[in-house]
N, C-alpha and C positions, 0 to 999 in steps of 0.2 A: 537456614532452610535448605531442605536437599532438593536435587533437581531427578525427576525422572527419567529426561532422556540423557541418552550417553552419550558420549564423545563423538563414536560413530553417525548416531544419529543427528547432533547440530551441527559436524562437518558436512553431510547429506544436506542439509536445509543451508546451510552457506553456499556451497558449491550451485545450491539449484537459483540461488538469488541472482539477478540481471537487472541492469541499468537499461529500463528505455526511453523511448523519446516521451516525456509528456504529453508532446501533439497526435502520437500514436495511440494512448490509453481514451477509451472511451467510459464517460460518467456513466452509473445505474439510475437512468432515465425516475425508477423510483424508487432511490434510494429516500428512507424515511429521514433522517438525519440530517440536520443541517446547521452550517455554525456560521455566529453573527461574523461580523467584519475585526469586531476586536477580540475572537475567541481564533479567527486567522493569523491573524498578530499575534499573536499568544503561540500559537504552534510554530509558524517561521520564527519567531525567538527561541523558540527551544531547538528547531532543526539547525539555527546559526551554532547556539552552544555546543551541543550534544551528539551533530549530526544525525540521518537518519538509523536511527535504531530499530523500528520498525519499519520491514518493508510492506509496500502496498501491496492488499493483495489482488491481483487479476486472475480471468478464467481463461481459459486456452485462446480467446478471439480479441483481447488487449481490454474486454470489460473490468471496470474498476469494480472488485467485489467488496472491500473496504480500505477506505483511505482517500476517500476523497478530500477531506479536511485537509490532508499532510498535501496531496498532490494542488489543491488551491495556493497552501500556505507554500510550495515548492515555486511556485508562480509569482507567488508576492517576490519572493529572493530573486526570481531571475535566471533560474536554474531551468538546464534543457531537458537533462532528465532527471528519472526517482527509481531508487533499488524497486522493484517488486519480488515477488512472489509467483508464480504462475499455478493455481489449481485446477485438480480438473475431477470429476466425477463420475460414475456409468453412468446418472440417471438426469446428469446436465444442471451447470450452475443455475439454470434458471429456476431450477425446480427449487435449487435449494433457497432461493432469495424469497420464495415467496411463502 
């Protein structure tokens, strides 16, 4: 299977990825989504294997837009920080969450 973006473009989205503190990101107060304790487990076992391959993504203000699953299961490990993402919009992530 062929990939759309180009080379240019996922060195762009690597280059923009950043490690920050966990205790800096803030959860989306209502985010619908939620996972039991053993579907957490489930994720910190695949982020031990695998590492993080999906960064979380955040809005410009350290709000978790998704991945809170990965950033709980990053807690279970013991880890200070998680790759993210940082997006951002004209018309403001809020708009877009809802």
């Amino acid at each position: 299977m062929s990939s759309n973006l180009s080379a240019a473009s996922v060195s762009i989205l690597q280059s923009n990825i950043i490690e920050r503190p966990i205790a800096a990101l803030k959860p989306y107060t209502r985010n619908a989504r939620t996972h039991s304790k053993k579907q957490l487990r489930q994720i910190a076992a695949s982020i031990e294997r695998f590492g993080f391959v999906n960064p979380v993504l955040v809005s410009e203000d350290d709000g978790i837009i998704a991945g809170h699953g990965r950033v709980e299961a990053a807690k279970l490990l013991g880890l200070k920080a998680v790759p993210t993402l940082a997006l951002s919009s004209p018309i403001g992530i809020g708009q877009i969450l809802i």
